[in-house]
N, CA, C and O of each residue as an XYZ file, in Angstrom:
220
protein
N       7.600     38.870    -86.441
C       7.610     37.623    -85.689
C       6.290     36.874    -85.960
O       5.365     37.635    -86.244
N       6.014     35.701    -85.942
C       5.294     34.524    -86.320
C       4.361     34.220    -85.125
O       4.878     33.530    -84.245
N       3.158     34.585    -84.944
C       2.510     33.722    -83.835
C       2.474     32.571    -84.817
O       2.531     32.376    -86.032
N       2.335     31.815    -83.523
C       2.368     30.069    -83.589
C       0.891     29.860    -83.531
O       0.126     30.719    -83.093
N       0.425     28.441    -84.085
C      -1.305     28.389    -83.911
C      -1.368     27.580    -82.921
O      -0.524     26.699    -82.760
N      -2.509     27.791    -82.015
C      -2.317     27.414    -80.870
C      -3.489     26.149    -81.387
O      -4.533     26.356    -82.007
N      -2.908     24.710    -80.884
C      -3.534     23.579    -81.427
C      -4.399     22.916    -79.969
O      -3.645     22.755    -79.010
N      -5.870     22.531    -79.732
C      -6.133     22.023    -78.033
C      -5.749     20.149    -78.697
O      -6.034     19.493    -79.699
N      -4.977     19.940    -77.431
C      -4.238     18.454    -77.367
C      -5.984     17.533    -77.099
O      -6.174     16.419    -77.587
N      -6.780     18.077    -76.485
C      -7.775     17.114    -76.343
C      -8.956     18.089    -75.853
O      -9.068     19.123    -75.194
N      -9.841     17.108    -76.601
C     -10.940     18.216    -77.060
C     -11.716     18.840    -76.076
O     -12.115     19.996    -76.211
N     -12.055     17.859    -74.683
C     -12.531     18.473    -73.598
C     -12.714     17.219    -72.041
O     -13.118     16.057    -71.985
N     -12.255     18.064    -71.108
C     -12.263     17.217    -69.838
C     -12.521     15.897    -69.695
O     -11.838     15.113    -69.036
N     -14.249     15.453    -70.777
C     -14.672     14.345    -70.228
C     -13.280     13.123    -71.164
O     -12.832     11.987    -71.011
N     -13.117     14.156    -71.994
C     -12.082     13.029    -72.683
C     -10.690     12.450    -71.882
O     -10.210     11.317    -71.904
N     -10.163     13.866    -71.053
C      -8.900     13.719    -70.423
C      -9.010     12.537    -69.790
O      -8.332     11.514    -69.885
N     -10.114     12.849    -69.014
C     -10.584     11.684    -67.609
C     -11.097     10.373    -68.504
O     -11.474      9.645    -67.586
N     -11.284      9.803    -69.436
C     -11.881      9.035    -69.936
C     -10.309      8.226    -70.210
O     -10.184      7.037    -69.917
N      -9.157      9.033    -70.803
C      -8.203      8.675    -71.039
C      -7.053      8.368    -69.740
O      -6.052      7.652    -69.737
N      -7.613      9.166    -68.740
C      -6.881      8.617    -67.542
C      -7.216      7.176    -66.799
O      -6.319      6.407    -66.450
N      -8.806      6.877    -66.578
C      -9.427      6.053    -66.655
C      -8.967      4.887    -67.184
O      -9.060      3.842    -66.540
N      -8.328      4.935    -68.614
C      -8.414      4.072    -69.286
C      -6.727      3.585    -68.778
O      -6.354      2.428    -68.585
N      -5.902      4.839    -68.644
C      -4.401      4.293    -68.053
C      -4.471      3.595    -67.432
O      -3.871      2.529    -67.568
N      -5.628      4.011    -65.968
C      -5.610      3.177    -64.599
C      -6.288      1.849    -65.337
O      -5.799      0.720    -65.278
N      -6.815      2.001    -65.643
C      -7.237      0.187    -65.727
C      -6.128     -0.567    -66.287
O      -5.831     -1.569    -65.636
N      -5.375     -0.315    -67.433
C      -4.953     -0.949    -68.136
C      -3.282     -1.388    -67.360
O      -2.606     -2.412    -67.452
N      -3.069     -0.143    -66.639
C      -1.964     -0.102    -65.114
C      -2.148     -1.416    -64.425
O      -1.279     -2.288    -64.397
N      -3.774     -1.547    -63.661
C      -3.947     -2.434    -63.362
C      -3.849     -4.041    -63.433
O      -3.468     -4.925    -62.665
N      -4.443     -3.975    -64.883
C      -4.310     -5.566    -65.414
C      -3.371     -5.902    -65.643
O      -3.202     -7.103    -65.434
N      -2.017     -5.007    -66.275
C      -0.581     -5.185    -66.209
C       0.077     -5.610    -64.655
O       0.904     -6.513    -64.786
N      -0.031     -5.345    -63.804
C       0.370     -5.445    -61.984
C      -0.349     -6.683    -62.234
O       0.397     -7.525    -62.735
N      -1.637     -7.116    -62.045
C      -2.400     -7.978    -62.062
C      -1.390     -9.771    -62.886
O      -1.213    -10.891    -62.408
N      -0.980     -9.107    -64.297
C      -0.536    -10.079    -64.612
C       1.286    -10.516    -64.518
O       2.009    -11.438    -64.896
N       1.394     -9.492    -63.930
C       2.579     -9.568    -63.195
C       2.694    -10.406    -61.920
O       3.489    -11.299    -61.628
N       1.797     -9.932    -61.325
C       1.802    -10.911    -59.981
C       0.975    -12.160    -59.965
O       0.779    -12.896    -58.998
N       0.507    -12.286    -61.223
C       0.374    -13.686    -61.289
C       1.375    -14.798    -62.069
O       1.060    -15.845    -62.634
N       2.287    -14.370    -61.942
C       3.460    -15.379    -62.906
C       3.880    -16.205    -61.549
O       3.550    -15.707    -60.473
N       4.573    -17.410    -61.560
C       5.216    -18.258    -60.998
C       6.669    -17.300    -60.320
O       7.118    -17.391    -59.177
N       7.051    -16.618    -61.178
C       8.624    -16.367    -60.404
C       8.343    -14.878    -59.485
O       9.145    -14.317    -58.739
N       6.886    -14.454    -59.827
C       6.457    -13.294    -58.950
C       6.183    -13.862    -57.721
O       6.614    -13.407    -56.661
N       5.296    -15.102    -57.852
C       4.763    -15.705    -56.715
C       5.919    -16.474    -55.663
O       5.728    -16.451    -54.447
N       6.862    -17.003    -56.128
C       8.068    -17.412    -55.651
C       9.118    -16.383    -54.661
O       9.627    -16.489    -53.545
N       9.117    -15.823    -55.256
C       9.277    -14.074    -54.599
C       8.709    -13.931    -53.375
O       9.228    -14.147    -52.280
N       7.413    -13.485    -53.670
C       6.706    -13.603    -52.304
C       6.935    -15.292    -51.430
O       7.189    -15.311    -50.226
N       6.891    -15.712    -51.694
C       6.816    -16.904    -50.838
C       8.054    -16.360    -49.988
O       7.818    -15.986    -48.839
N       9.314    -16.295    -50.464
C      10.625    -16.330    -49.906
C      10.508    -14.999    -49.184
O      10.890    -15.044    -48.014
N      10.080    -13.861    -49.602
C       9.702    -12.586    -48.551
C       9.070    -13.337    -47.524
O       9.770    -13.387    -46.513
N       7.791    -14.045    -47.420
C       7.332    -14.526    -46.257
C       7.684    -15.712    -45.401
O       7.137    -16.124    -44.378
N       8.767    -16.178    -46.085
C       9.680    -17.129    -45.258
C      10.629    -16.682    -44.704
O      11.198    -17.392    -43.874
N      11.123    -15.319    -44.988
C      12.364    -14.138    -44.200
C      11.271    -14.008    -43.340
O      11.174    -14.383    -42.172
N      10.758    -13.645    -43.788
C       9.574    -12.639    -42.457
C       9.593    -13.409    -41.254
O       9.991    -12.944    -40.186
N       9.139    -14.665    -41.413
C       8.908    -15.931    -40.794
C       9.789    -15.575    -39.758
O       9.492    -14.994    -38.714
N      11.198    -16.071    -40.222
C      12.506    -16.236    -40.050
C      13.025    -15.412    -38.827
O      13.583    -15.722    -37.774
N      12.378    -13.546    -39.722
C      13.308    -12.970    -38.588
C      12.589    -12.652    -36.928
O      13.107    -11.854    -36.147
N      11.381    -13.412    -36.626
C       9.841    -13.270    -35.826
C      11.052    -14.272    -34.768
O      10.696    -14.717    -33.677
């Protein structure tokens, strides 16, 4: 039978976190430019005119 070579996916911690880091931000500015479009913002408006509504 064949051992397999065992390969490390990333070289060490500070990298993992450097690369998680980098998800969350980039998570961010995506949401960010999402909720800045016109038909995002329209959206909300009409959520807060139900809201209004059902008070």
């Amino acid at each position: 039978m064949k051992t397999l070579d065992k390969k490390t996916v990333f070289k060490s911690t500070d990298k993992v976190i450097e690369l998680m880091l980098e998800s969350k931000k980039q998570s961010k500015i995506e949401s960010q430019e999402r909720y800045d479009t016109e038909e995002f913002q329209e959206i909300l408006r009409k959520l807060r005119q139900l809201k209004k509504e059902k008070k």
